[in-house]
C-alpha positions as CSV (number, residue, x, y, z in Angstrom):
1,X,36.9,105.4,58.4
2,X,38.6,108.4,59.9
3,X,41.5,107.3,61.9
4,X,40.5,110.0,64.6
5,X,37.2,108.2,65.3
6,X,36.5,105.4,66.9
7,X,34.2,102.4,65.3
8,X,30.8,103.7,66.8
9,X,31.5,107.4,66.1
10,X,32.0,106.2,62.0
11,X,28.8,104.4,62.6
12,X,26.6,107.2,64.0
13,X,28.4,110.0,61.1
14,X,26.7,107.3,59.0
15,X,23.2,106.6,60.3
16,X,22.7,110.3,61.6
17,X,19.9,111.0,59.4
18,X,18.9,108.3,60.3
19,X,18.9,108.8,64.1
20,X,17.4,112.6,63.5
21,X,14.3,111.7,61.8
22,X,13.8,109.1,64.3
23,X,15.0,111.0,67.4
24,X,17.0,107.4,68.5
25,X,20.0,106.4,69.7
26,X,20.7,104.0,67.1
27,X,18.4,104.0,63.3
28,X,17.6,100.6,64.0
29,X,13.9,100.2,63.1
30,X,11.8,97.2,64.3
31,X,9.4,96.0,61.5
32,X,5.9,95.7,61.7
33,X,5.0,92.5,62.8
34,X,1.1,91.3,63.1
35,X,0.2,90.2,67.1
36,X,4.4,90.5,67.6
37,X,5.0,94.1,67.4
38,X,2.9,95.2,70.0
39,X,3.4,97.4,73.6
40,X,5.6,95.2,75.1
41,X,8.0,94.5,72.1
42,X,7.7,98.1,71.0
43,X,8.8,99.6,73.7
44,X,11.2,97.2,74.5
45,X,13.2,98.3,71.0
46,X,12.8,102.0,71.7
47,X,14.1,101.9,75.3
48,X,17.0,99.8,74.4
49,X,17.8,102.9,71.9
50,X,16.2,101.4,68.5
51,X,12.5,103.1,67.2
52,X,9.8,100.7,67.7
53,X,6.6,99.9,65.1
54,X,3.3,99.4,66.4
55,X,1.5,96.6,63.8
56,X,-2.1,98.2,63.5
57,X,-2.7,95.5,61.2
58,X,-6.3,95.4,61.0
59,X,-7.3,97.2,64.3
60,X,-10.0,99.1,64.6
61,X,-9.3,103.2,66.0
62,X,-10.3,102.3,69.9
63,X,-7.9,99.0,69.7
64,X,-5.2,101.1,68.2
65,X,-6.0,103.9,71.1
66,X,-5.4,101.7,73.7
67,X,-2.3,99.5,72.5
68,X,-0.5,103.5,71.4
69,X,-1.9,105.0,75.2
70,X,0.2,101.4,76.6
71,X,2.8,101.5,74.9
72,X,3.3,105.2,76.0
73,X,3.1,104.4,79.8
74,X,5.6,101.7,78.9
75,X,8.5,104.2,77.3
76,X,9.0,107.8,77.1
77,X,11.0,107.1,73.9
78,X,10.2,107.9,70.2
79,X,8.2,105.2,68.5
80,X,6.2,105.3,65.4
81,X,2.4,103.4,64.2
82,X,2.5,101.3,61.1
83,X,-1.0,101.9,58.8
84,X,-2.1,99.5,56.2
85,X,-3.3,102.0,53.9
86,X,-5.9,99.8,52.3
87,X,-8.0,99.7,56.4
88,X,-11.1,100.9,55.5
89,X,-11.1,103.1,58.5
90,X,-7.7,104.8,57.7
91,X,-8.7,108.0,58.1
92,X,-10.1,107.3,61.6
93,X,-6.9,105.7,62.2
94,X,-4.8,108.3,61.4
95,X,-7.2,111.0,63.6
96,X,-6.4,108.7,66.5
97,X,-2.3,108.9,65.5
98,X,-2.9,112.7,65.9
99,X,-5.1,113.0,69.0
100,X,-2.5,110.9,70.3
101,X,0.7,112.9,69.5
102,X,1.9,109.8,67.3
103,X,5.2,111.0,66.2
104,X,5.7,109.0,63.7
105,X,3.3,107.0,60.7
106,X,4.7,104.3,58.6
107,X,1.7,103.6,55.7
108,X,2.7,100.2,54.4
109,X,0.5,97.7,51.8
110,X,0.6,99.9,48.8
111,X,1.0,103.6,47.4
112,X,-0.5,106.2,50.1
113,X,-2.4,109.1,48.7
114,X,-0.6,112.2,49.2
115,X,-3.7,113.4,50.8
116,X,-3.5,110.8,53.6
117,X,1.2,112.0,53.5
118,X,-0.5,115.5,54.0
119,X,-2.8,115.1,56.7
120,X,-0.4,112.9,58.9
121,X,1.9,116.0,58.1
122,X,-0.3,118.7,58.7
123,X,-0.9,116.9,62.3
124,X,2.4,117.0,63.0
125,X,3.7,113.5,62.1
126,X,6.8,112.2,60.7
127,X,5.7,110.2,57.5
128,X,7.9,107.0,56.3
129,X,6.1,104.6,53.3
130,X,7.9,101.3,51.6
131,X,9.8,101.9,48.3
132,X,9.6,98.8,45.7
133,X,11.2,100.2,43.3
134,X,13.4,104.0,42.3
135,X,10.3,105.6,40.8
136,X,7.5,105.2,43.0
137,X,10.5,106.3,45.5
138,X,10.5,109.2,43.6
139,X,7.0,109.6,43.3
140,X,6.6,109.3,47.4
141,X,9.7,111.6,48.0
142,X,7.3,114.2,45.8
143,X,4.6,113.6,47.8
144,X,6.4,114.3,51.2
145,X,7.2,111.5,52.7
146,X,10.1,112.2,56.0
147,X,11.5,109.0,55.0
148,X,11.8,105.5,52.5
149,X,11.9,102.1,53.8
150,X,13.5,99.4,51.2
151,X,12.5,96.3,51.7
152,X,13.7,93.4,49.4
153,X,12.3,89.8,49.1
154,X,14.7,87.7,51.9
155,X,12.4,89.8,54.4
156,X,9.3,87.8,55.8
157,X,5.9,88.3,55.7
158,X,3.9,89.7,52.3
159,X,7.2,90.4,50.1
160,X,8.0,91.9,46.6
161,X,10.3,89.8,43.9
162,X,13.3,91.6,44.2
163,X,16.4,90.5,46.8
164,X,17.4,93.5,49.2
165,X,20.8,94.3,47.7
166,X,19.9,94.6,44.4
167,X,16.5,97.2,45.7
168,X,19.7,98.8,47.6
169,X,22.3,99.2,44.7
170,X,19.0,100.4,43.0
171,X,17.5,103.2,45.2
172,X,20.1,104.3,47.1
173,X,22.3,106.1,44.8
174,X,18.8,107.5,43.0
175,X,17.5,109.3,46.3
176,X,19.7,108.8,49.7
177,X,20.5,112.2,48.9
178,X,16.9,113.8,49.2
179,X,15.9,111.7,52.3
180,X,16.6,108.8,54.7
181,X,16.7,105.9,53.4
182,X,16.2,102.4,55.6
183,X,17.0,99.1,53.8
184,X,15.3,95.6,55.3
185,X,15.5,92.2,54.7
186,X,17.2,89.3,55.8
187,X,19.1,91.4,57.6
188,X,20.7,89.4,61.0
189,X,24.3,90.8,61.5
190,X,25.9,94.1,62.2
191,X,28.6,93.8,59.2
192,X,25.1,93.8,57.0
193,X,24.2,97.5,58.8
194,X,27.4,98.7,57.8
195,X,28.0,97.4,54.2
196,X,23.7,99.4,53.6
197,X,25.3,102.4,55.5
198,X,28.8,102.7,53.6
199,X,25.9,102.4,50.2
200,X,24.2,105.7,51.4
201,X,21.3,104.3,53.7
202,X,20.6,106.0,56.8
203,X,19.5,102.8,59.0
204,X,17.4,99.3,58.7
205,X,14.7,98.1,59.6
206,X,15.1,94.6,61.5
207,X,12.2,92.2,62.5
208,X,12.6,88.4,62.2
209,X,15.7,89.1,64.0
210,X,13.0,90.3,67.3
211,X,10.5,88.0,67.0
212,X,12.6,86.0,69.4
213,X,13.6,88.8,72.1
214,X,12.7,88.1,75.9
215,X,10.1,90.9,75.4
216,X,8.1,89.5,72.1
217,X,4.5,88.2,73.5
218,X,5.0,85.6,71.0
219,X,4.1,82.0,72.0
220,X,7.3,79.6,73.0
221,X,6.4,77.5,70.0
222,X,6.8,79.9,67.8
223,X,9.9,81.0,68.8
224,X,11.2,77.5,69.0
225,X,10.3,77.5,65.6
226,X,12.1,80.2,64.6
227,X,15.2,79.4,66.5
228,X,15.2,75.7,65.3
229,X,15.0,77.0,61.2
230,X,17.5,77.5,59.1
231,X,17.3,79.8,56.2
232,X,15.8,77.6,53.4
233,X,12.9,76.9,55.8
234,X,11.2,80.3,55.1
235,X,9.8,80.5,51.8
236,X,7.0,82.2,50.0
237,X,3.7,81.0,48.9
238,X,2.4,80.4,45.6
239,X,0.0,81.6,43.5
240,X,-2.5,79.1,42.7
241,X,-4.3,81.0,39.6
242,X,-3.3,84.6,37.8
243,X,-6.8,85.7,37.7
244,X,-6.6,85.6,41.7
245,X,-3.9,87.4,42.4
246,X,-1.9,86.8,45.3
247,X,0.9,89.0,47.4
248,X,3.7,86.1,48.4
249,X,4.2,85.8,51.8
250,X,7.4,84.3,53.5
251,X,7.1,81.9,56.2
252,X,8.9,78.8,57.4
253,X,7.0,75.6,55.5
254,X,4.4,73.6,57.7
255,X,0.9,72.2,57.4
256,X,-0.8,75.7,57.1
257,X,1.6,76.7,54.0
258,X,-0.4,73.5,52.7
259,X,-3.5,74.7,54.0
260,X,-3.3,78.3,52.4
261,X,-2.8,76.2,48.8
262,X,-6.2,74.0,49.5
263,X,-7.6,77.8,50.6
264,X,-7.0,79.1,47.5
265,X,-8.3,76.0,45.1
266,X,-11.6,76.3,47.4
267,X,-12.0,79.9,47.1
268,X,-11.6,79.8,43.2
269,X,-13.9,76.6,42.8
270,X,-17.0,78.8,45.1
271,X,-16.5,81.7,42.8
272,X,-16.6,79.6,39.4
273,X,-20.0,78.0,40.9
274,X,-21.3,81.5,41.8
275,X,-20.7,81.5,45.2
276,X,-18.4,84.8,45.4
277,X,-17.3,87.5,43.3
278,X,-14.2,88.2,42.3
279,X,-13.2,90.9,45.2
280,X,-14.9,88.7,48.0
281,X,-12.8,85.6,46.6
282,X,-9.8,88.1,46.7
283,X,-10.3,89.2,50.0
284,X,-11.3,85.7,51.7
285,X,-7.8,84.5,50.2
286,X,-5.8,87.4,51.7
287,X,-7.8,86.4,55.3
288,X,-6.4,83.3,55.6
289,X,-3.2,84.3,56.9
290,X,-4.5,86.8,59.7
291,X,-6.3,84.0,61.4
292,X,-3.1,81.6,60.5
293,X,-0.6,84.3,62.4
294,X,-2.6,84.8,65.3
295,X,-3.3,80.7,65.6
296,X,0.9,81.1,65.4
297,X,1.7,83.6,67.2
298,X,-0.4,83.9,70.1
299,X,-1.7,80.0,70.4
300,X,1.4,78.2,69.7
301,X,-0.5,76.4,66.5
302,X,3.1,75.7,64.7
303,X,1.5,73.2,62.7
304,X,-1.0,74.9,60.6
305,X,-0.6,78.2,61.9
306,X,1.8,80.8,59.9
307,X,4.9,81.0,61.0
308,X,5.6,84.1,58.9
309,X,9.4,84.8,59.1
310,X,12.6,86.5,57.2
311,X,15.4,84.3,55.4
312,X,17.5,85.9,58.2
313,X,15.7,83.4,60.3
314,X,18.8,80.9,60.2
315,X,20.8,83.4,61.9
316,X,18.3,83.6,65.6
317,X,19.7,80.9,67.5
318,X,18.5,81.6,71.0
319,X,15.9,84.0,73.0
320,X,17.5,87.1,74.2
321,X,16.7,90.5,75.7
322,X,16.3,93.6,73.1
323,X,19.1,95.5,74.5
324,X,21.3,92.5,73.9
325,X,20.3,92.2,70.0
326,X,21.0,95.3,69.1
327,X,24.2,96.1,71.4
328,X,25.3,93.0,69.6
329,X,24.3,94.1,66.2
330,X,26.7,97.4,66.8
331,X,29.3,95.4,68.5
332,X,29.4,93.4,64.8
333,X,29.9,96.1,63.2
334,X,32.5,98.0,65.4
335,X,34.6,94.8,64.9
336,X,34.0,94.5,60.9
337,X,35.3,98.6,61.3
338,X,37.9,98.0,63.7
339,X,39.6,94.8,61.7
340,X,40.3,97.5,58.9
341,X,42.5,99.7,61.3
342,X,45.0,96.8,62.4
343,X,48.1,97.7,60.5
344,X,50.1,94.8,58.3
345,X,52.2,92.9,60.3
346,X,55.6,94.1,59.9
347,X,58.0,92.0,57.4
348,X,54.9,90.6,55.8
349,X,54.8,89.3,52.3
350,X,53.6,91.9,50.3
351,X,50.4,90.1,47.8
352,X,51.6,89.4,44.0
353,X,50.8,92.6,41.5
354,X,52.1,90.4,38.6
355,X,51.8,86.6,37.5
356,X,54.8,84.6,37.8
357,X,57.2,84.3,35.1
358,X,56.1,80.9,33.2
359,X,58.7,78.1,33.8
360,X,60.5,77.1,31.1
């Protein structure tokens, strides 16, 4: 750090990519979460200085008119719409991001087309996709994208099989050059930001972290949940059979985690008898956890519900405001900067640079 700057001026020289492309305060991201990261949450992040997701999940375009049109009575801020490129109504999706002046579009649940990158572009968007793995980063960063999001396996929700810091160690030196990069993933404590920033990212993206803000819509019980879990409590599903394959999911173990394992026997056993094909047996598999979230989320089902969450999960130990999570996320990592500037205490004992002569 430059000794002429102070702790948060280091820190925005080091996210200020970041905080261009977004047009935020801080590059602080809030991740997409299904029936969490709607109007009120969203906002919430962005007025507090962070850039809130919308979760279009599986919306149709009039539902996703109405929750962008609230969300924009609710801040003037930047915010951006997450698009699960696999909606079979994306491209109406996207039209209603446009019509909308959506300034940002974050396609997420596998590899865009760069004719769906070039249309959000051409409308005037700001385009940000998920990187697994250096070259499909490449491939995206070819394609157009504004911005990569890396997010590593500690993160909750459908997941990939590698940890965030080795996805970091991996991408980051390969492309942070050519764009912003944001890492995610069990990330729950400012000195985390900075160590991702000092590798060459330009922010993170947080969510398991906001599930339990003052704002989130989400059901007492579920934050309860969350706040009572430590980290070991969040793990990801398993696949039942190869020829069904399924996209692991974190979430805290209950009832419904045992229920998504009798789902997946059942499904197979109708399509051995004849009952489904192989795509309808997919898909009815993958359906299971929207129901299951929303039973979660909005009902307070904690039982058999899914209580889709992060590994940073053991690190939310009480309900607080939005402003208050991420002023204390920067405070952390002022004081992880700031410990490095306090000089050695005069007359101190100097550490060993040789082993000690062997007695005789």
């Amino acid at each position: 750090m430059n000794l002429a700057e102070t702790p948060r001026q280091h820190i925005d020289r080091l996210w200020a990519r970041g905080r261009a492309l977004l047009g935020t305060e801080t590059a602080i991201m809030g991740g997409a979460m299904s029936w969490v990261s709607e109007r009120n949450l969203v906002s919430a992040i962005s007025n507090a200085g962070g850039f809130g997701v919308l979760a279009c999940g599986s919306m149709g375009p009039d539902l996703l008119a109405a929750e962008i049109e609230a969300t924009q009575a609710l801040t003037d801020r930047p915010f951006g719409v997450n698009l699960i490129t696999m909606h079979p109504e994306l491209d109406a999706l996207m039209d209603v991001c446009q019509r909308l002046g959506v300034g940002h579009v974050v396609l997420a649940g596998g590899l865009p087309s760069g004719v769906a990158i070039r249309r959000l572009k051409d409308g005037g968007a700001k385009v940000l996709c998920f990187a697994p793995a250096t070259a499909l980063a490449r491939k995206l960063i070819k394609l157009g994208v504004d911005g990569l999001i890396v997010e590593g396996a500690e993160a909750g929700g459908h997941i990939g099989p590698v940890s965030t810091s080795v996805l970091a160690q991996e991408i980051l030196p390969e492309v942070a050059d050519a764009v912003p990069v944001f890492v995610a993933g069990g990330i729950g404590r400012g000195e985390a930001i900075l160590s991702y920033l000092e590798m060459g990212a330009s922010g993170v993206q947080i969510g398991t972290h906001f599930v339990c803000a003052t704002e989130s819509i989400a059901h007492p019980n579920f934050k309860a949940a969350f706040i009572k879990a430590n980290a070991r409590d969040a793990v990801p599903t398993v696949q039942v059979d190869p020829r069904f394959p399924v996209i692991p999911v974190r979430a805290l173990r209950n009832k419904g985690t045992d229920a998504f394992m009798e789902t997946q026997r059942t499904v197979i056993a109708r399509h051995q008898a004849g009952e489904l094909d192989q795509k309808a047996a997919q898909l009815e598999i993958e359906h299971f956890w929207a129901g299951a979230l929303r039973r979660a989320v909005i009902d307070g089902d904690v039982e058999t519900g899914s209580l889709m969450a992060g590994q940073s999960v053991g690190l939310v130990r009480e309900e607080q405001p939005v402003r208050v999570i991420i002023d204390t996320l920067i405070a952390q990592a002022e004081a992880a900067l700031a410990s490095r500037a306090i000089p050695a205490t005069p007359g101190a004992t100097a550490p060993r640079t040789a082993p000690p002569e062997p007695v005789a």
